[in-house]
C-alpha positions as CSV (number, residue, x, y, z in Angstrom):
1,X,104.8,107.5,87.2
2,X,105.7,103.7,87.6
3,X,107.3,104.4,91.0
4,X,104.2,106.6,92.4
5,X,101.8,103.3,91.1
6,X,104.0,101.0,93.0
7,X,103.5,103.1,96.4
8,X,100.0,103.3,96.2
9,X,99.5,99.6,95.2
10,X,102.0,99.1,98.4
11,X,99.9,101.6,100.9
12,X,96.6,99.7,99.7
13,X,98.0,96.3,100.2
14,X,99.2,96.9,103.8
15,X,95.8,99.1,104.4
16,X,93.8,95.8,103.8
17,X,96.2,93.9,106.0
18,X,95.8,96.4,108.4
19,X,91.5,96.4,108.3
20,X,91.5,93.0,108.2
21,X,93.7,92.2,111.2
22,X,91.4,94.7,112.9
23,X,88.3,93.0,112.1
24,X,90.0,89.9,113.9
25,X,89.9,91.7,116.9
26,X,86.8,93.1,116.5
27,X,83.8,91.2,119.1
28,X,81.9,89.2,116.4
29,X,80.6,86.2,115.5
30,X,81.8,84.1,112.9
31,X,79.8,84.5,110.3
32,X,79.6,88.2,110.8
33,X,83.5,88.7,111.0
34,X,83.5,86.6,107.4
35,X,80.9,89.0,105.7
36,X,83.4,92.2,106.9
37,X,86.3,90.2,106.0
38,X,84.9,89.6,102.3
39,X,83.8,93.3,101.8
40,X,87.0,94.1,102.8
41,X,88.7,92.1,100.6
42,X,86.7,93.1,97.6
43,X,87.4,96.9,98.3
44,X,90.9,96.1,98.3
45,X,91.0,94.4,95.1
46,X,88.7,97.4,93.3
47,X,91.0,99.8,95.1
48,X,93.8,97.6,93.7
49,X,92.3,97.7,89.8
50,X,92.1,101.5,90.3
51,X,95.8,101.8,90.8
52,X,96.2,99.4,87.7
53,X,94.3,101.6,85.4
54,X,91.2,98.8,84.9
55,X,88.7,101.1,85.6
């Protein structure tokens, strides 16, 4: 159970590195790239909760 929590707190972690690196590349201005950047980030952090049991 512990190991299987681990993985997916792991996979989500490097899936928000991964979005967020693409949004970098993405053809935006900068105050547009922050907004997806900060949605981003707060998905990760719910998705991250999830895994944790907090919801």
């Amino acid at each position: 159970m512990g190991a299987s929590v681990l993985i997916g707190i792991l996979i989500t972690f490097l899936v928000v590195i991964l979005v967020l690196y693409l949004v970098q590349r993405l053809p935006l201005d900068a105050r547009a790239r922050q907004i997806a950047q900060i949605i981003v980030i707060i998905i990760g952090i719910i998705s991250l909760l999830k895994y944790l049991a907090v919801f």
